[in-house]
Structure formats: structure tokens, C-alpha cells
N, C-alpha and C positions, 0 to 999 in steps of 0.2 A: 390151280392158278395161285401165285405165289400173290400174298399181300398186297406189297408193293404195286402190282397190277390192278388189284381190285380199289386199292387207295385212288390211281390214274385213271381206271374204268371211270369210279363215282366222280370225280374232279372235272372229269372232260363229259360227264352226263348233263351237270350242273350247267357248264359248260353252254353247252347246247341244246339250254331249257332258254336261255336267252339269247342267244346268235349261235352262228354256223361258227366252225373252229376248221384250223389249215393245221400240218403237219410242223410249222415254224410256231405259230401263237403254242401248240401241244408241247413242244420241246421247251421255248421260252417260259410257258407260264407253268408247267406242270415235270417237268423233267422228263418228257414221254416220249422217247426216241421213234417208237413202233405204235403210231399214230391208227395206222389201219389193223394192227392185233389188236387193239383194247377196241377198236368201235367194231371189228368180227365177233369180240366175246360181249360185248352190248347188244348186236343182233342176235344173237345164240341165246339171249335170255329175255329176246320178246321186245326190244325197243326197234320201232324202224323209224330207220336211220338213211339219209337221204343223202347219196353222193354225185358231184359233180364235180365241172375241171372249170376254173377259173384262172385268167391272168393275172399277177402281180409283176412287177420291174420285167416286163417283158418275156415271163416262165410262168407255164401252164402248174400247177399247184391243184392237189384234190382240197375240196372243200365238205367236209359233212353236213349236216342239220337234222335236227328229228323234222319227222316227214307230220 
């Protein structure tokens, strides 16, 4: 796992030690294109991690949170 991913992993951890994060807030606040690669390698190293689909401006958008 290249740096840059583990910097994004911890950022979007932090993340979602205080609210749930979408795949737009991960890009906007974090520069994290591959939303659901970095919370695959979060679960892979023991955090569970709580996915769902939520509406925003009328599109269905996944939403994570630690469980």
C-alpha cells in the first residue's frame, strides 16, 4: 500500500470516528477518489465498517460509518 493511501485510510478513519463519510465529502475533504479501496483496506485490518445507500439531490450515494 503506497503512503498516500495509508495517509487517506487514517484521514477518512478519523473521519468516521465522528460521522459517517460519502464518496463526494472523501474526494472534497481528503483527495480520495477510491472511497471504497481505502475503507476495503480499513476492514482488512480489523475496523468494522458499516455500509449503506443513502439519497442526496435525488442519487442514491454509499455512505460508511464505523459500526
Amino acid at each position: 500500500m503506497k503512503n498516500t493511501n495509508k495517509s487517506q485510510s487514517f484521514k477518512i478513519l478519523n473521519h468516521m470516528m465522528k460521522r459517517p463519510i460519502t464518496p463526494l465529502e472523501a474526494l472534497n475533504n481528503y483527495g480520495c477518489f477510491r472511497l471504497s479501496a481505502r475503507i476495503h483496506e480499513l476492514k482488512n485490518q480489523g475496523w468494522s465498517i458499516k455500509s449503506s445507500t443513502i439519497t442526496r439531490n435525488n442519487k442514491k450515494v454509499a455512505q460508511y460509518s464505523l459500526k
